[in-house]
N, C-alpha and C positions, 0 to 999 in steps of 0.2 A: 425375661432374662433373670435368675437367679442373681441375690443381692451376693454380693461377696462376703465371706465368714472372717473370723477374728483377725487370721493372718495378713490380712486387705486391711492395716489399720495405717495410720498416717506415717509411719515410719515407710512403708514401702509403697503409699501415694506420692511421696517426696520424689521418688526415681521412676514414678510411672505416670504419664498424660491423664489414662483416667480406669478405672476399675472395675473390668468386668469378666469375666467366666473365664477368657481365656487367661488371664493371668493372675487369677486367684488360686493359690497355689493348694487351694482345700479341693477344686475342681477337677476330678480327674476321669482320663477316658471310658468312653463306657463299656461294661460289663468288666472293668478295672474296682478293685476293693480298696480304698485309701486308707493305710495302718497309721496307725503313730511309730516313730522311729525310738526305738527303745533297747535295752541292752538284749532282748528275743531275736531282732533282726540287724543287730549292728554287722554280724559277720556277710549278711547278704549284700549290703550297699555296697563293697568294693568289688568295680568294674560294672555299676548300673550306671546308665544314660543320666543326664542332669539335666533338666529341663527348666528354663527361667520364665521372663515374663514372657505373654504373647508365643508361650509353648517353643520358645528358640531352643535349640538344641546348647548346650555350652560347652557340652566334655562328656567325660565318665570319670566316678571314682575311682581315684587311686588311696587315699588312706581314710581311715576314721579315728579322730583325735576322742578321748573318752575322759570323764571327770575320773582322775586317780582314785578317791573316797569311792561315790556309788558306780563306777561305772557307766555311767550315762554316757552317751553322744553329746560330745557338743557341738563338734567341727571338722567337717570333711575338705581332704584337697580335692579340686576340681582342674583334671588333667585337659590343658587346653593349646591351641594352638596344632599347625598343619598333621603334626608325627606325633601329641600330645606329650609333646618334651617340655611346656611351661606349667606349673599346677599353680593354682589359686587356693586361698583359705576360702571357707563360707560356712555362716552357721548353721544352725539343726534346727534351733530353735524353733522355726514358722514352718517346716520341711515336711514333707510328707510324703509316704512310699505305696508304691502299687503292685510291687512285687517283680518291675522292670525297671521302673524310673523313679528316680528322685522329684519332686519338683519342689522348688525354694523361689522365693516373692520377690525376686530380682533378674535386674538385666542383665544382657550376658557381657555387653563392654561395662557393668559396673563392675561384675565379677570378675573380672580379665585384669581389673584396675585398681583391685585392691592393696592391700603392703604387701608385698614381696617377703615372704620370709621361710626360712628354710624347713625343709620340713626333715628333720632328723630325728623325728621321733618322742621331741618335747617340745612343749611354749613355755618361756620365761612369760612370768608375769606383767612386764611390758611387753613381748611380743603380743598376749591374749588381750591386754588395755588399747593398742593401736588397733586390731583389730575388731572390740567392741566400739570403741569411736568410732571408726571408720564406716559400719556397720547402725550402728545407734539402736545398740541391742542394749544395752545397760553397760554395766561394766564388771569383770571380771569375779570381782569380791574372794568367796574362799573356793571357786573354782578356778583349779588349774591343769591345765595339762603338761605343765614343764617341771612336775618333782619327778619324774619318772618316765624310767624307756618304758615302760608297757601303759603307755596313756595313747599310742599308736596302736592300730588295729590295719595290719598288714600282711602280707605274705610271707617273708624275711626277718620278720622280728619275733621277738619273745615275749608271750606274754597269756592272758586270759584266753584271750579270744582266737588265737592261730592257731596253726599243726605244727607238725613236729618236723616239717621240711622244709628246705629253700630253695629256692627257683636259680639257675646259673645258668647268666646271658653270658653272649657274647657278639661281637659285631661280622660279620659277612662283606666278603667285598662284593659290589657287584659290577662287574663292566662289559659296558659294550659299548657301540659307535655311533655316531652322528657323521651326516656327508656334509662340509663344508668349502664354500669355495675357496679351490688355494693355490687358482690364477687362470689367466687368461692367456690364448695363443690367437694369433691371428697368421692371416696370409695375405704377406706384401712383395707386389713385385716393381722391380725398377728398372730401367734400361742402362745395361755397363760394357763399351765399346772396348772392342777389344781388335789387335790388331793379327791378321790370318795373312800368310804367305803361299801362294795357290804357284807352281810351274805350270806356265803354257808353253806350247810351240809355237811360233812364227816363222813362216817364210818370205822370202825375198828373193828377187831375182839380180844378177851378176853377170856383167860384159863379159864375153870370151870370144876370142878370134881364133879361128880356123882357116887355113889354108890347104886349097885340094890342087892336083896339079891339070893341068888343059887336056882335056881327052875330046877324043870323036864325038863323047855323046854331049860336052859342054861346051865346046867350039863356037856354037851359033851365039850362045849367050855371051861369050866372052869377044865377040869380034863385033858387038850389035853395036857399039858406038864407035865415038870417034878414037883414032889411032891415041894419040896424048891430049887430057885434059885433065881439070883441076874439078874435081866434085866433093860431095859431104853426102854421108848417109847418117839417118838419126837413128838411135833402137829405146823405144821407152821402156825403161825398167819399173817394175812394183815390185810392193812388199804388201804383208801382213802386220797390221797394225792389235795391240792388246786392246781391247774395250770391257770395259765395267759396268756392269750394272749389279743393284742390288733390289732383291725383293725380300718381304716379310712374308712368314708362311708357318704357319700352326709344327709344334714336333711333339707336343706331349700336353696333358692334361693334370693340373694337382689338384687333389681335394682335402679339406681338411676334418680330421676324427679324431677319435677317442677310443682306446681300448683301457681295461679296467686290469692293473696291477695288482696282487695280493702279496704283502711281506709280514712278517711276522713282527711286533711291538713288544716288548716285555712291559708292563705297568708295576710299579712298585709303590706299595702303600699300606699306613699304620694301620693297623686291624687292636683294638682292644676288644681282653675278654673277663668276663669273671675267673678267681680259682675259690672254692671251696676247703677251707681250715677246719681237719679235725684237732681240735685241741684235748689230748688226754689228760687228767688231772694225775693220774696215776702214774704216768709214766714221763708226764712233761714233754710231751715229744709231737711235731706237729707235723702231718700227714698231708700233702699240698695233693688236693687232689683238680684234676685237668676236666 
């Protein structure tokens, strides 16, 4: 295993278990060329991969901080986090380029963990001393990057190192749907009496007397007993009586479903965008463009 070269020196043994090839930051992939990072390739580093110790990936450049006098590299942000919406400072000093990646002699939660400071396009002189401590690169002396906006090396700014154009974001909504549950139905049944008035017919039967008068053909019946006597005849009457009964018996089937409703939502929501200011010198007059 190849010994590790200058940049594997005690400064970044302090943040690493122990020192070898793959976190040596002179070591790099093969049939890869390791340059030094110098004012020739400064414009190339923004939007190359960062790679720390143990070859972790950290981000990709978003800017390069440069010494106002020569020009030099000192300090790139390193845009990090899910959307690469947080960026970190880190220095050049130990950095080395392959024509894709950066790679720099640190971890990626140390770099993730450094001071927070804005990156507007200058370091005050304490912004560049917090972050040489913090680093234990030396400290600042007559390099600065905060007398000047062109000590940033960016897309959007002015300066040595850019073109003559800027780049105009802006946000896009995007929406769509998720199915979440937003309730429950069930099927409950209960027994609830209720009261039904049904007409029947009944019959009955009713005493009636009838008197016929004595003829030829009824004479024998009417003369069969005695001349005068005291008798009783009985007649049993009936009737029709209402009876009830009641049975249980199936009338219908429910099931329970689901059919799918479609209605129209409106969503409303803040969208920011860039606008683009031509400012004329000549005319003073300034042109908003969309």
């Amino acid at each position: 295993m190849p010994a590790c070269k200058r940049s594997c020196d005690r400064r970044v043994l302090r943040r690493s278990a122990s020192c070898s090839t793959d976190i040596c930051p002179d070591v790099v992939p093969e049939g890869k060329e390791k340059t030094m990072i110098d004012t020739n390739n400064v414009n190339d580093l923004v939007g190359a991969t960062v790679y720390g110790d143990n070859d972790d990936k950290i981000g990709t450049v978003g800017q390069v901080y440069v010494d106002t006098d020569s020009q030099a590299p000192l300090w790139v942000t390193i845009k990090t986090g899910l959307f690469g919406t947080g960026e970190s400072f880190a220095p050049l000093e130990s950095a080395s380029y392959d024509g894709d990646a950066v790679r720099i002699p640190y971890e990626k939660s140390f770099v993730k963990d450094a001071p927070r400071i804005a990156d507007d396009g200058s370091l005050s002189q304490d912004e560049e001393n917090s972050l040489y401590a913090y680093y234990g690169n030396g400290a600042g002396g007559n390099t600065s990057a905060g007398t000047s906006g062109n000590a940033q090396v960016g897309y959007d700014t002015s300066g040595p190192t850019t073109d003559d154009a800027m780049t105009r974001s802006e946000e896009q909504l995007h929406v769509g749907t998720e199915k979440v549950e937003a309730g429950r139905a069930r099927l409950r049944k209960h027994v609830v009496t209720e009261q039904q008035t049904v007409t029947v017919p009944v019959s009955h039967e009713e005493v009636t007397l009838s008197r016929e008068p004595i003829t030829e053909a009824n004479i024998g019946n009417a003369t069969a007993g005695p001349d005068l006597s005291d008798e009783e005849h009985e007649v049993v009457l009936t009737e029709e009586r209402v009876v009830v009964q009641k049975e249980a018996v199936p009338v219908e089937r429910v099931a329970l479903g689901t059919e799918t409703v479609t209605e129209q939502q409106q969503v409303t929501e803040d969208v920011a965008h860039e606008e683009i200011e031509l400012v004329d010198p000549t005319t003073a007059e300034t042109a908003a463009r969309n």
